[in-house]
C-alpha positions as CSV (number, residue, x, y, z in Angstrom):
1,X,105.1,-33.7,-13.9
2,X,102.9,-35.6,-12.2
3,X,98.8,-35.5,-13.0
4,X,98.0,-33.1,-10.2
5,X,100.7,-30.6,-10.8
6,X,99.3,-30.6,-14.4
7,X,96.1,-29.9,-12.7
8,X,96.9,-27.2,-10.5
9,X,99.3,-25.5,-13.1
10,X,96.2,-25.4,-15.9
11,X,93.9,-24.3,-12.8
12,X,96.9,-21.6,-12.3
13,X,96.5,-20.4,-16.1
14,X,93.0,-20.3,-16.1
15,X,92.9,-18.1,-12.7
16,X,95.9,-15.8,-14.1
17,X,94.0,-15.2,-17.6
18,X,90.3,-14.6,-15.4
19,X,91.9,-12.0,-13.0
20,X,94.2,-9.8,-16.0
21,X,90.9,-9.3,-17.8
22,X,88.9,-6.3,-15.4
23,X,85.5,-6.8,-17.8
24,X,85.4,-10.5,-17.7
25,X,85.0,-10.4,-13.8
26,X,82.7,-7.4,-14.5
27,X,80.9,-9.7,-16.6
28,X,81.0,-12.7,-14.4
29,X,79.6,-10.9,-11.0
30,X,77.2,-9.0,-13.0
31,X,75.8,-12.6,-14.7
32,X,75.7,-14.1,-11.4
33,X,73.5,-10.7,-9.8
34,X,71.3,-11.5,-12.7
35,X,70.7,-14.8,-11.5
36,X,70.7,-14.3,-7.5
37,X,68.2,-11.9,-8.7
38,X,65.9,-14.1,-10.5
39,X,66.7,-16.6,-7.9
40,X,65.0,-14.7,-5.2
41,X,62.2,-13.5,-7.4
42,X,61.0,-16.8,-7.8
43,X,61.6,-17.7,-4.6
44,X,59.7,-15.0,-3.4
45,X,57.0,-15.9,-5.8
46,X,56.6,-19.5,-4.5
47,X,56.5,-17.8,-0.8
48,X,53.9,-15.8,-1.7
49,X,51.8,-18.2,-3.5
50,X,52.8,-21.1,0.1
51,X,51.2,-17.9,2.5
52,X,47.9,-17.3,-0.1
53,X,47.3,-21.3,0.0
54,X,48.0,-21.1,3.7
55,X,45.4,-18.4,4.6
56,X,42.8,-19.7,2.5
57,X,42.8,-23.0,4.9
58,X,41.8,-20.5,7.4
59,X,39.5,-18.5,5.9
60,X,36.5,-20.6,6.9
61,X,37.0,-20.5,10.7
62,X,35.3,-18.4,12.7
63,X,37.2,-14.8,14.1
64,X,40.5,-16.2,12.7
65,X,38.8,-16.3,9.0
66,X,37.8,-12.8,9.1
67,X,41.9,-12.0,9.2
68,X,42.9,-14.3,7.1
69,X,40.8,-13.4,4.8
70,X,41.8,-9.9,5.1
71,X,45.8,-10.8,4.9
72,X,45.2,-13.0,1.7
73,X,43.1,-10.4,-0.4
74,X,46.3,-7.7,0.7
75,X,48.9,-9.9,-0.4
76,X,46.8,-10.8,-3.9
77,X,46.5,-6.9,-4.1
78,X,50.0,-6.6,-3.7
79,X,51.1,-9.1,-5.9
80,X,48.5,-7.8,-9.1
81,X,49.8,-4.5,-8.5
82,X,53.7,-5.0,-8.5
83,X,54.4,-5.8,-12.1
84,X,58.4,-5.8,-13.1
85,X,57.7,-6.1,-16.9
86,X,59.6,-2.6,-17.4
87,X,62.6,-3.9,-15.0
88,X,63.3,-7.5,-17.2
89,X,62.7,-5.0,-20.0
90,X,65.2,-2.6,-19.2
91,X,67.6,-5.5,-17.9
92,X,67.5,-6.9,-21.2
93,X,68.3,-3.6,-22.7
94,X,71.4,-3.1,-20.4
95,X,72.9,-6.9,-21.0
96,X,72.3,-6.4,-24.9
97,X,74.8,-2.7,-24.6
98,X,77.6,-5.1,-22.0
99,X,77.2,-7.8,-25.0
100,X,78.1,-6.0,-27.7
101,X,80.5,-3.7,-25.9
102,X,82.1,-6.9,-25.1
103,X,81.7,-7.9,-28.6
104,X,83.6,-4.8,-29.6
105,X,86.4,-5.3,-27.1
106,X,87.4,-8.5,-28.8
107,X,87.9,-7.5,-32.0
């Protein structure tokens, strides 16, 4: 056998013993949720933080500043008021139960 059959044959294995197990796919989407998820909180974050910096530039101009002004106190409101403390709390309840169910599966 040549280097890239070897290759393809261990890529084969690896892909035969990831599909016959239904809870390491489980597993392995919900990990990867988790992450997109975080992903897009902090990207959301870093938007919201770009707008803020943006409005305040025009805060000080006449007629314009008055809106701005408004639009950048709202969104500050927003973000003190949304708080996801009991979320990341509860998603690290639910991933410590998979864990050790997993855990328990092995042995």
């Amino acid at each position: 056998m040549d280097k890239e059959q070897r290759i393809a044959n261990e890529n084969l294995k690896e892909f035969i013993r990831y599909s016959s197990s239904p809870w390491r796919i489980v597993w392995t989407n919900f990990v990867a949720g988790i992450f997109r998820g975080l992903g897009a909180l902090i990207g959301a974050s870093i938007v919201i933080a770009f707008l803020i910096w943006v409005l305040s530039w025009f805060a000080s101009m006449p007629f314009v500043g008055e809106y701005a002004t408004e639009m950048k106190n709202n969104v500050s409101q927003y973000v003190n008021e949304t708080n996801y403390n009991d979320e990341f709390n509860r998603l690290g309840d639910t991933l410590d139960r998979i864990e050790k169910e997993l855990g328990d599966e092995k042995e």
